[in-house]
C-alpha positions, -999 to 999 in steps of 0.1 A, spaced: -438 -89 -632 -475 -103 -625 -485 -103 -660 -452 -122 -669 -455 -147 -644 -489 -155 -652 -479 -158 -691 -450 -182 -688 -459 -200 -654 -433 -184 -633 -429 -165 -599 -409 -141 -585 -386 -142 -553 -406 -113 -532 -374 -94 -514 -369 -100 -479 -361 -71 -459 -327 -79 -437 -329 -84 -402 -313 -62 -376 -288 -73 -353 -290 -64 -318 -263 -72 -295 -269 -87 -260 -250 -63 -245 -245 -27 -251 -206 -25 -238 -198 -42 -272 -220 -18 -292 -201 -4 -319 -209 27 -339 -191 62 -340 -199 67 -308 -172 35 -296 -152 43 -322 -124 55 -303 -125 24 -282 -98 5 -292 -93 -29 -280 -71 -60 -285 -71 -94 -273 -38 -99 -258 -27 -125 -225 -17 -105 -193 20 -115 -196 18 -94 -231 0 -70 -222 34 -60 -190 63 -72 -210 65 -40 -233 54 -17 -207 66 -29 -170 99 -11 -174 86 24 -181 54 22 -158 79 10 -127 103 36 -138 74 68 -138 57 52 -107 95 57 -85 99 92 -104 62 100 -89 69 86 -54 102 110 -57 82 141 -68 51 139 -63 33 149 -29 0 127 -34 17 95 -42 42 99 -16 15 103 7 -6 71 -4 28 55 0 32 66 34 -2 55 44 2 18 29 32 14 52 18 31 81 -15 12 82 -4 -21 68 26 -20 90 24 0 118 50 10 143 52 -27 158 49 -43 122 32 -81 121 43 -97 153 45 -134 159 29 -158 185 35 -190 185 6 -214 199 26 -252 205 5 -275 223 14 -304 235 -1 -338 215 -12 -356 250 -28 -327 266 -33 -301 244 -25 -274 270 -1 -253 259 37 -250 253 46 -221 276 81 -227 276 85 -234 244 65 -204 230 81 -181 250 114 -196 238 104 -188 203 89 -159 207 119 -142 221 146 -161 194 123 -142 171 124 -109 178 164 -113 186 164 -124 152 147 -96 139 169 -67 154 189 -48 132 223 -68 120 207 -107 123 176 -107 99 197 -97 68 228 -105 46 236 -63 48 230 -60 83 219 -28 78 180 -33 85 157 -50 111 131 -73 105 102 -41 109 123 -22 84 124 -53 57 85 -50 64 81 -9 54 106 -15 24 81 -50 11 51 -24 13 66 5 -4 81 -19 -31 48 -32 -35 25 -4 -37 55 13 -61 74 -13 -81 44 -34 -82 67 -67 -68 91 -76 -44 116 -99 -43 130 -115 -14 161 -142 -9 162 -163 14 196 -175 24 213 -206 45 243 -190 62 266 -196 89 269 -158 92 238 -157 112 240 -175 143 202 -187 135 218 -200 100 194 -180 83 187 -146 67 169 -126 36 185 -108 11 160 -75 -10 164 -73 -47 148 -45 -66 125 -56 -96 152 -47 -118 171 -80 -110 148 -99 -125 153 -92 -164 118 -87 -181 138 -92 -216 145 -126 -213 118 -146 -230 130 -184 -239 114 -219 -244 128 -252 -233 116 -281 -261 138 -303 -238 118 -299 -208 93 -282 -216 99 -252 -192 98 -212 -202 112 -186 -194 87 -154 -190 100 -124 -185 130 -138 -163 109 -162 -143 115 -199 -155 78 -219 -154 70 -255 -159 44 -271 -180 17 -262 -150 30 -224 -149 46 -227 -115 76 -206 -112 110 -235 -108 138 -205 -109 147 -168 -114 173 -155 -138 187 -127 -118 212 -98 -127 242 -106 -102 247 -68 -99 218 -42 -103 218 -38 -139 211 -2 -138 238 6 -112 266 11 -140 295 26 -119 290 -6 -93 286 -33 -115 306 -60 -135 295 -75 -171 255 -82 -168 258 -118 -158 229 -135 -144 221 -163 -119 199 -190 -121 183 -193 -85 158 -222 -78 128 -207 -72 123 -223 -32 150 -194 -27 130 -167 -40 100 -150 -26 80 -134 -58 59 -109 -40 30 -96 -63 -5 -91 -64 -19 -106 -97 -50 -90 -112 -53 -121 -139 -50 -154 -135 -23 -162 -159 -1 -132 -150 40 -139 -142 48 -104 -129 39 -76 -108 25 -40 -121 23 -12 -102 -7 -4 -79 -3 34 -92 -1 26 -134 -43 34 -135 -41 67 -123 -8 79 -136 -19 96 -164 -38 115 -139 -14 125 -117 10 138 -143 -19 162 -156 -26 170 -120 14 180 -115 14 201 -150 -21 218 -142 -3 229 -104 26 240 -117 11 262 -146 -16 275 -122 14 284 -96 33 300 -121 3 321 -136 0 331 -94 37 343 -93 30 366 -124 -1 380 -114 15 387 -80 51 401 -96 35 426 -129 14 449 -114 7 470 -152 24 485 -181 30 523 -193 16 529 -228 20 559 -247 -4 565 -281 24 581 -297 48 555 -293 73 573 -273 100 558 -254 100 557 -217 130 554 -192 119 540 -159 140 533 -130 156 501 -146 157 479 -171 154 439 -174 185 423 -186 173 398 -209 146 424 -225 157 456 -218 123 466 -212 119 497 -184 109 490 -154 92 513 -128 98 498 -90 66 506 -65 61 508 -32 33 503 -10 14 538 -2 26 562 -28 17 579 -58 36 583 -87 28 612 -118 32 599 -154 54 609 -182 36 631 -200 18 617 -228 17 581 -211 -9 561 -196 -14 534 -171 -27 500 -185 -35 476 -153 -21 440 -156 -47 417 -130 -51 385 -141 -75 362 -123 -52 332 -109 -61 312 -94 -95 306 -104 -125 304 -85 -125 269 -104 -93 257 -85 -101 241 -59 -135 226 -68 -114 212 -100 -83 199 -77 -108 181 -58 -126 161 -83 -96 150 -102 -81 140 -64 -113 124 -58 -109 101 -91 -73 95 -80 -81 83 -47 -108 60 -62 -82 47 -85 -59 42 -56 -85 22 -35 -83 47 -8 -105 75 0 -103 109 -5 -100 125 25 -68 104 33 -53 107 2 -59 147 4 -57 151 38 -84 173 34 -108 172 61 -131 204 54 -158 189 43 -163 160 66 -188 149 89 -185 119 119 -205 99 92 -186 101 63 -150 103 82 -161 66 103 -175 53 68 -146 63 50 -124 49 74 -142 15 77 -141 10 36 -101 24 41 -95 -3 70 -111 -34 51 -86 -27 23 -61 -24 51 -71 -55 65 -69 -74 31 -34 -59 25 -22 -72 62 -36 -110 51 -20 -110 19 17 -99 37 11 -126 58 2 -150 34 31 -143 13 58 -129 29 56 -132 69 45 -166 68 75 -183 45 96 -163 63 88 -173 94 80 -210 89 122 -215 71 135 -193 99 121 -218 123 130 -248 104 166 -235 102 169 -224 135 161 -250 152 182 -273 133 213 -250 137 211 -250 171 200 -217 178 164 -231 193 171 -255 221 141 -274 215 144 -309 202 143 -311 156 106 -335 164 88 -304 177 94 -282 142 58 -291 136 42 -286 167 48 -247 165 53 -245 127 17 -250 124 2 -233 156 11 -196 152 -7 -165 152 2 -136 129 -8 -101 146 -9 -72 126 -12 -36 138 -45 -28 146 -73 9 148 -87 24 172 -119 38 165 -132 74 166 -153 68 197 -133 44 218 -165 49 244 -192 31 222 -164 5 207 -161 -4 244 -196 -6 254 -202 -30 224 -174 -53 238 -188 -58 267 -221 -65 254 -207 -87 228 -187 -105 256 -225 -108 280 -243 -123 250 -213 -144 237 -211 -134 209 -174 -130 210 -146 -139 233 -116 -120 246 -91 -131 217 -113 -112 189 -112 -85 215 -76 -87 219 -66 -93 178 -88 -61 173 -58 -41 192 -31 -62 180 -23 -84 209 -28 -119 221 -49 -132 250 -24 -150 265 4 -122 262 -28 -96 277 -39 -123 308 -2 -126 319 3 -89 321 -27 -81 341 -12 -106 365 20 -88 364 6 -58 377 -16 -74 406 17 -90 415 34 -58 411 8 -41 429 10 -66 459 48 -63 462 43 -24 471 13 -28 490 -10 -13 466 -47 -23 461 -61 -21 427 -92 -5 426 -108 -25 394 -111 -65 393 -117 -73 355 -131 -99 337 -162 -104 361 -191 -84 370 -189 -57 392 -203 -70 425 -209 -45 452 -181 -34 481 -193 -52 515 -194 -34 540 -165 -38 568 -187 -42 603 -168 -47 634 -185 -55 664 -174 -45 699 -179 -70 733 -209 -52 744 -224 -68 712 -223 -30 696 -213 -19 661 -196 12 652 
């Protein structure tokens, strides 16, 4: 190509080699290494339409049969609720002085936990207000939502209670667009133009409950009525999916492995060996299966038994469980409790292996999940509840405070959840009290951290002075001040002598 260029005045493109392309990150490599990673570009409320049914369906069959998840369900509702559940303490001031309302605390205070017994809180009057609590927090952490009616009613004499619904109410299959307004339906919950829910199109009847229900009418119920209970892991996304749907597959494997390891046990245990004969020769035995008819020789512990002749003894001992069991169970438990947000000695139970270091970080990393949990009940259910039971019962006439004050204790209240003790109440303590000398914190942080109020602590220490007054008792502890040493009782005689 030289020697024709430099005939006819020409030149020749010289090749360029291509240039490799090397992505910025290696996540979004591909290659046959990623080629099983198969991804789509979808919005969160496509991504749940076509699969919320079946994953809140498996997630209730697990809580049913399932030991581990009914466990992790138990331990939501027991450290999220508590025995006491989220109590209420109302903290009205007066607008002149700001001291407090006493009277008119106390007089909510108690018109809430009457309302909360069982029969008042709601429509079925089957359940108290720290039941409706357990059932949120197992809905939750199972269905992935709750939902929760709130109803005006004359029934009540605070003219208010809630109604549960199960998830099913709310009908995932309808999908709709209003050109009119401009509103959609998704998935049952009716948005506006800025996404915020306006109504929910509910199943009057449980749609699944077909010997109790009528034709599969539905309601449209505006949506200040309806408390939507979910935790959203994307920003755009209408409904709720269960905590449990990442670690599913897991658990099912976990359940098939168990049960074909148990069975494998019960035949190693049951088959002890088998008569052969090289001949081929039929042997009687003591009895014979029914569904085989194979003979079967019965043994007892301690005795010897001669052979047929011509037969021989092949031994049947089969190695189950392996030595692999456990140390396999664990791992797979230990990616399920990871899934699950909780660790794995709670989720197990299995305390073998732990030391005071691991069990107090475990349970600090288990208790800030807690903690979140609590706030986010709060935020979304106890709060609304709480602030349109007021409202109502006040105006009804159940609250003999004046309609002017709704504000005054509608916006100074204190939610207190259940609280945890540590594993060395000693040192916890000792760092109070230092915290308290250095000022570092007060008594109320001290007080929240056990689930109760300062003002609800201070009165009952002076309860029990008073008490202990009235029978002539003295205490032997003054708190709240330092410890200042007994003087000494000196009585002096007329001679000017002490004894």
């Amino acid at each position: 190509m030289a020697w024709y260029n430099r005939i006819f005045n020409t030149s020749t493109k010289k090749p360029t080699v291509k240039q490799r392309f090397k992505r910025g990150y290696q996540a979004a490599s591909t290659g046959r290494l990623f080629a099983d990673f198969m991804t789509s570009s979808t919005s969160a409320d496509a991504e749940i339409k076509d699969n919320l049914r079946v994953i809140r369906d498996r997630a209730r069959d697990l809580a049913r049969n399932d030991s581990y998840i009914g466990r992790y369900l138990n331990l939501m509702v027991s450290n999220i609720i508590g025995n006491h559940g989220i109590r209420v303490s109302s903290k009205g001031r007066y607008e002149d002085s700001g001291n407090l309302d006493v009277v008119g605390n106390q007089i909510i205070e108690q018109a809430w936990k009457d309302w909360g017994k069982k029969g008042n809180c709601t429509q079925n009057g089957r359940l108290s207000f720290l039941d409706c609590q357990k059932i949120a927090i197992e809905s939750l952490f199972r269905d992935g939502e709750v939902l929760i009616r709130t109803v005006q009613t004359s029934r009540s004499p605070y003219g208010f209670q809630i109604q549960f619904l199960e998830a099913d109410h709310l009908d995932e299959d309808l999908n709709d667009y209003n050109k009119q307004n401009g509103n959609k339906i998704k998935m049952g919950v009716e948005v506006d133009k800025y996404d915020k829910p306006v109504a929910y199109h509910l199943y009057r009847d449980h749609p699944y409950n077909k010997d109790y229900m009528n034709d599969k009418e539905r309601l449209r119920v505006p949506a200040d009525e309806i408390l939507h209970i979910y935790m959203p892991q994307r920003a755009e996304q209408t409904r709720g999916i269960s905590p449990i749907a990442n670690v599913m597959s897991d658990v099912k494997m976990l359940n098939g492995y168990l049960m074909a390891e148990i069975t494998a046990a019960r035949v190693a245990a049951c088959k002890m060996g088998f008569f052969t004969s090289p001949d081929g020769d039929g042997y009687v035995g003591d009895s014979e299966y029914e569904d085989f008819y194979n003979p079967v020789t019965s043994a007892e512990p301690a005795t010897f038994e001669q052979l047929p002749a011509g037969m021989t003894f092949q031994e049947f001992s089969p190695t189950h469980p392996t030595t692999a069991f456990d140390p396999f169970i664990t791992s797979v438990l230990r990616s399920i409790a990871s899934g699950l947000n909780i660790s794995y000695h709670a989720l197990s139970n299995d305390l073998t292996s732990v030391n005071y270091s691991s069990i107090r970080q475990g349970a600090l990393e288990d208790r800030s999940m807690f903690m979140l949990y609590q706030q986010f009940i709060i935020d979304h259910m106890i709060d609304p509840i709480y602030q349109k039971w007021l409202t109502n019962a006040i105006e009804f006439g159940a609250i003999n405070l004046p309609i002017g004050v709704i504000d005054r204790f509608s916006r100074a209240v204190n939610y207190i959840p259940r609280s945890f003790s540590w594993i060395d109440p000693l040192k916890e303590m000792q760092a109070n009290v230092l915290g308290l000398q250095n000022g570092t914190i007060t008594y109320s942080d001290i007080s929240a951290s056990y689930g109760r109020d300062t003002e609800e602590l201070f009165e009952q220490h002076q309860k029990e002075i008073e008490l202990a007054k009235q029978y002539g008792i003295e205490l032997a502890y003054q708190p709240f001040g330092q410890k200042l040493p007994v003087e000494a009782n000196i009585q002096g005689g007329d001679d000017g002598d002490t004894n």
